[in-house]
Each structure stands twice: as C-alpha cells, then as structure tokens.
ROZARO-278332 format. One line per 5 residues: number of its first residue (from 1); for each residue z, y, x of C-alpha. Coordinates in steps of 0.1 Angstrom, whole numbers. Layout:
% ROZARO-278332
NUM> Z:Y:X ~ ...
END
This chain:
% ROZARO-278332
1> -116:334:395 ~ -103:302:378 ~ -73:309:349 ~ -40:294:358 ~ -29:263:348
6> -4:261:319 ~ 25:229:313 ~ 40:226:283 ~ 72:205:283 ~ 75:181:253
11> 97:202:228 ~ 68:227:230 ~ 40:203:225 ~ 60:188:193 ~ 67:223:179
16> 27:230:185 ~ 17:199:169 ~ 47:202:136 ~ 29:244:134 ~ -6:227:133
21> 1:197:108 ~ 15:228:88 ~ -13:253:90 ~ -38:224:80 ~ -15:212:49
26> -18:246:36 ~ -55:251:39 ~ -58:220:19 ~ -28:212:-3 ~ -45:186:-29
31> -39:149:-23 ~ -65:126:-15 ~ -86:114:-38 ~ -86:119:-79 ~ -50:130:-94
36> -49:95:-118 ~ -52:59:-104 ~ -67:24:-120 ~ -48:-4:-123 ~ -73:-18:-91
41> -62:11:-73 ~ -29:9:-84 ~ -31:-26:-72 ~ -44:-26:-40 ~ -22:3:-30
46> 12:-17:-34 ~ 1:-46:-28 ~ 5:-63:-60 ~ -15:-81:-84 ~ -28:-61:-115
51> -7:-80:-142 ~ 23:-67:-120 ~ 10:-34:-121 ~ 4:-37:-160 ~ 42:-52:-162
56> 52:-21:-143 ~ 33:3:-162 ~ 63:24:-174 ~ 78:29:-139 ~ 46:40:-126
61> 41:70:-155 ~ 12:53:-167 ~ -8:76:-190 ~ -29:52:-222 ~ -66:65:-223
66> -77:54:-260 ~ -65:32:-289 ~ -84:-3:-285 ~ -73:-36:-279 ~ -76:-29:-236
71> -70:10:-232 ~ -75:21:-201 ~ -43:25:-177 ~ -43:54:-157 ~ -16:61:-134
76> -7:94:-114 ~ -11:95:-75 ~ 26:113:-71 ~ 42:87:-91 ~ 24:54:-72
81> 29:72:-38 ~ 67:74:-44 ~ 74:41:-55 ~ 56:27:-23 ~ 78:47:-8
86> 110:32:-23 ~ 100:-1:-23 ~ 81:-5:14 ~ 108:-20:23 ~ 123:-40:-3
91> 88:-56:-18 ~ 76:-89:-7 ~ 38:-87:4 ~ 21:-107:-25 ~ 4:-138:-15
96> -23:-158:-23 ~ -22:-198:-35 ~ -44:-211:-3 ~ -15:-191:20 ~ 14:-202:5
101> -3:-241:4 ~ -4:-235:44 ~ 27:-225:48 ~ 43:-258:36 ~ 54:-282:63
106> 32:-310:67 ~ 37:-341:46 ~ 46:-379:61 ~ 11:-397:49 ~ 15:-431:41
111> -8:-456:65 ~ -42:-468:55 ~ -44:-506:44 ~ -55:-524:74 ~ -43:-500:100
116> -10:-502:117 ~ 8:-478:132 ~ 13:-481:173
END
C-alpha cells in the first residue's frame, strides 16, 4: 500500500516555510558570532575602511576598552547590523586606489620621437 500523494499550493508552502524560520529562531535566539565587534570586523562588515569606522565611532555605540594612547574599540553587533541596514542603500562601496586608477578614461599619449603617426 503506497500513502497518497499530497500538493501543497504556494500560500501553504510559504506559511510552512515562515512557521519553520520561526520555530528555529526560537530554539536559537542569540546572534551570530560574539555580542561586541573590532574595528576589522566593524570594517569589513560595511564595507568601509577602519579610519571611517574609527570616525564613526559614536554612531556605531562604540564601547572604549582601557585608558592608553590606542584603547581598544569595541562595537555592538545590534548597533553595526542596523546601520548597514540604513545605509545599504545610501553608502558608496569603498574602493581601492588601483580601481579607481582603472576606471579613468584612457589618456591621448604623445608620439615617440622618430615615429609618425599613419
């Protein structure tokens, strides 16, 4: 005896995969990854370069681990993942020197001494 064959219609397979996503966020409500961030992190995670991150340290809640000339920075998760939120959109992807050389347009040369042009 085989068991019958079930179809689910779409607005049943999103309403079983929106229960599921639910069940597993309760099971295991803590972020990934430590609560506090680096400035590297911080960094890599926006897409910026650290001395923005450091020039952005009060926006990002940063939190001053000891008194020397270079504390260290250490910035909660919550507050980095909401700003990438708000700015996804808005912040220009931060590029390098070599990229931005090769997106100039290329340059007339001048000709070479004994060479003419045809």
């Amino acid at each position: 005896m085989s068991a019958p064959v079930v179809r689910l219609d779409a607005e049943s397979i999103e309403a079983v995969a929106r229960r599921t996503t639910e069940l597993l966020r309760e099971d295991d409500p803590k972020p990934l990854g430590p609560a506090l961030m680096t400035v590297a992190e911080v960094s890599s995670r926006l897409g910026r370069s650290a001395d923005w991150v450091r020039e952005h340290r009060e926006e990002l809640s940063v939190r001053v681990i000891g008194t020397g000339e270079r504390p260290r920075l250490l910035f909660p998760r919550e507050a980095v993942e909401a700003l990438a939120r708000t700015r996804k959109a808005a912040a220009p992807p931060t590029t390098t020197r070599a990229a931005r050389l090769r997106a100039r347009p290329p340059a007339d040369l001048l000709p070479i001494r004994g060479e003419r042009g045809a």
